[in-house]
VODOTOR-23352 format. One line per 2 residues: their letters; for each residue z, y, x of N, C-alpha, C, O. Coordinates in steps of 0.1 Angstrom, whole numbers, plus 5000, padded with zeros to 4 digits. Example, Ala and Ser with C-alpha at 12.3 -4.5 7.8 and 13.67 -1.06 7.14 Angstrom:
BEGIN
AS> 5078,4943,5132,5078,4955,5123,5078,4967,5132,5085,4967,5142  5071,4978,5128,5071,4989,5137,5079,5000,5129,5080,5011,5134
This chain:
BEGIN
XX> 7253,3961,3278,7246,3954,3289,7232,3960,3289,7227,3963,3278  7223,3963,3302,7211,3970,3296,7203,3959,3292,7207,3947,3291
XX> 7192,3965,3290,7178,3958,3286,7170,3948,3296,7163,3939,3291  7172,3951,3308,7169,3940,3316,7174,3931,3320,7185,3929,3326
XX> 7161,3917,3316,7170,3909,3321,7176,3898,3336,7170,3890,3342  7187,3902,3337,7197,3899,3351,7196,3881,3354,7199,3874,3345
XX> 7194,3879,3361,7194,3867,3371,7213,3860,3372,7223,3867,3373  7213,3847,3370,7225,3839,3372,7230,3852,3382,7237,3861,3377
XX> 7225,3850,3400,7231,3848,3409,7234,3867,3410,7241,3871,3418  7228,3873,3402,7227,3889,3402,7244,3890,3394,7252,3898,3398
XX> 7244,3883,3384,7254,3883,3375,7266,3882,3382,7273,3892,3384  7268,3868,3387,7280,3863,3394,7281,3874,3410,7291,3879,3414
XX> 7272,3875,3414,7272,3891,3425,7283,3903,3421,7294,3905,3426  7276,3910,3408,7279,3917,3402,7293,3913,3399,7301,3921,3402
XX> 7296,3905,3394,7310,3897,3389,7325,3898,3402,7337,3902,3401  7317,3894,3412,7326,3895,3420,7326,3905,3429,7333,3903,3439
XX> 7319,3918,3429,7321,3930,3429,7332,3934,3420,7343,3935,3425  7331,3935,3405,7340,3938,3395,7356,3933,3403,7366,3939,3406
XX> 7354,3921,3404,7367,3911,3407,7377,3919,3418,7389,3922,3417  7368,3922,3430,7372,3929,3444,7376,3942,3439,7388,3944,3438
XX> 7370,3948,3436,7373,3963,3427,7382,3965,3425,7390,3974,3430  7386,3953,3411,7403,3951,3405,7416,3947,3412,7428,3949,3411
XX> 7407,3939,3422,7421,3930,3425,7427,3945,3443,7439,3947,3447  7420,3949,3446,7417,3959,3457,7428,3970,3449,7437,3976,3456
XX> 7427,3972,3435,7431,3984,3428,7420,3998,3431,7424,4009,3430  7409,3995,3434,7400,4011,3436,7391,4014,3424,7380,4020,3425
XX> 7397,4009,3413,7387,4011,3400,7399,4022,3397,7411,4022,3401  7393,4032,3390,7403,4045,3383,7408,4038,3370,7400,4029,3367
XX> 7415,4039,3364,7418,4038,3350,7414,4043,3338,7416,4037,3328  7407,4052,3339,7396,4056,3330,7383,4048,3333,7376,4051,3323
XX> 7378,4041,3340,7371,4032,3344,7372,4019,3336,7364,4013,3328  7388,4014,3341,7390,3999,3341,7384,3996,3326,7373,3990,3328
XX> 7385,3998,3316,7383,3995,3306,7365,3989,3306,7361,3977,3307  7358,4000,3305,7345,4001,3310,7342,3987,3323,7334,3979,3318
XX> 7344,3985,3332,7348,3976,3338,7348,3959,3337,7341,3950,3342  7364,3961,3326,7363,3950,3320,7357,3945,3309,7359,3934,3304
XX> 7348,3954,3304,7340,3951,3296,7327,3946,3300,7321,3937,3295  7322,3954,3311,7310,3946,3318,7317,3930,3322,7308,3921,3322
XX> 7324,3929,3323,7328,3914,3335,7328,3905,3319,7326,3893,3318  7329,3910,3312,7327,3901,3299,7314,3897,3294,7310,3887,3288
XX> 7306,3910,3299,7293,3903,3295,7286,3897,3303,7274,3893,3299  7289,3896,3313,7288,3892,3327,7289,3878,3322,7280,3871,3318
XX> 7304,3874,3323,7308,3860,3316,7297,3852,3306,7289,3843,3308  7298,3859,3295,7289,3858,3284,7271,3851,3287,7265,3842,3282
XX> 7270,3863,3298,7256,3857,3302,7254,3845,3311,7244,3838,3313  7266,3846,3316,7262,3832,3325,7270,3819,3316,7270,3808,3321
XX> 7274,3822,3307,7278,3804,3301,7264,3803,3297,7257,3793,3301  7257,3814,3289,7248,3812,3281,7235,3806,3289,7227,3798,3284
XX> 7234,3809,3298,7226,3804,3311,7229,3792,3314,7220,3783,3316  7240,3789,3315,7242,3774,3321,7242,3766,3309,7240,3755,3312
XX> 7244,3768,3298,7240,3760,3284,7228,3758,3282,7224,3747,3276  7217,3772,3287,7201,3769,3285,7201,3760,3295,7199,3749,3291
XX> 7204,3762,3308,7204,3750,3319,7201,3738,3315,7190,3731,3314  7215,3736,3313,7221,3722,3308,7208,3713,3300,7203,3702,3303
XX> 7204,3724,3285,7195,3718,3278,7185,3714,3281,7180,3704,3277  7180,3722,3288,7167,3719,3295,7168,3707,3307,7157,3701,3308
XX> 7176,3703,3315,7183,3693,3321,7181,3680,3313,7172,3672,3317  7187,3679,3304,7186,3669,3298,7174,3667,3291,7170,3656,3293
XX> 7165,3673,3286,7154,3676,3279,7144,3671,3287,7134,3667,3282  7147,3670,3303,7137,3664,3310,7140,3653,3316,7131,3645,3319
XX> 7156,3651,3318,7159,3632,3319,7156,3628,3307,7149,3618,3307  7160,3632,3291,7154,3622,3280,7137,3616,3284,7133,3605,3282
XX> 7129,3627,3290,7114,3624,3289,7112,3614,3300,7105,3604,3302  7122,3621,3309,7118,3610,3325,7117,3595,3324,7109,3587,3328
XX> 7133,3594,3316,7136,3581,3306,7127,3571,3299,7125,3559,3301  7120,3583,3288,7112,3574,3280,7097,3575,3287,7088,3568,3282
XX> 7093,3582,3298,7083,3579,3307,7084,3567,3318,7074,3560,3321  7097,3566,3323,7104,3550,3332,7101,3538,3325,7096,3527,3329
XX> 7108,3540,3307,7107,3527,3300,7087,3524,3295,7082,3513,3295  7081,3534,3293,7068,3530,3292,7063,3523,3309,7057,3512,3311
XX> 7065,3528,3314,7058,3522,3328,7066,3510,3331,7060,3501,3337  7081,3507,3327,7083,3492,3331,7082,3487,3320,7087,3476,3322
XX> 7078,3488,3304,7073,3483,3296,7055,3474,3300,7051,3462,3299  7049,3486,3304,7035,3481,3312,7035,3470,3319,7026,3461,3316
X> 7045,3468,3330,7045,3463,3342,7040,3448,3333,7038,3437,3339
C-alpha cells in the first residue's frame, strides 16, 4: 500500500473499482494476484478506520454522559 494516507471513501471507491474489474473479468491474470492483494489492504484499512471511528464515538458519548450527569447533578 503506498505511503499516503487514503480516505474511508477513496478506499471503498477504489474497492469497488477492483470488485467491477473482477466480476466484468477485464483484469489479466498476471494482474489478478496483484489485485487481490490491493482489495485486501483496502479491507484492512477500512475495518481499521471504522474501529478508530467507533472509539472515538464512544469516547465522546462517555464525556457527553458524564457532562449531562454534572449539569443535572447542579440542577
Amino acid at each position: 500500500m503506498s505511503k499516503k494516507t487514503i480516505k474511508y471513501n477513496e478506499a471503498i471507491s477504489e474497492l469497488n473499482g477492483i470488485l467491477s474489474d473482477l466480476e466484468s473479468e477485464r483484469v489479466d491474470v498476471d494482474e489478478l494476484t496483484i489485485r487481490v492483494k490491493r482489495a485486501v489492504e483496502l479491507i484492512k484499512l477500512c475495518r481499521e478506520k471504522i474501529e478508530e471511528t467507533e472509539l472515538e464515538v464512544r469516547k465522546i458519548v462517555k464525556e457527553f454522559d458524564k457532562s449531562s450527569d454534572k449539569e443535572e447533578a447542579a440542577k
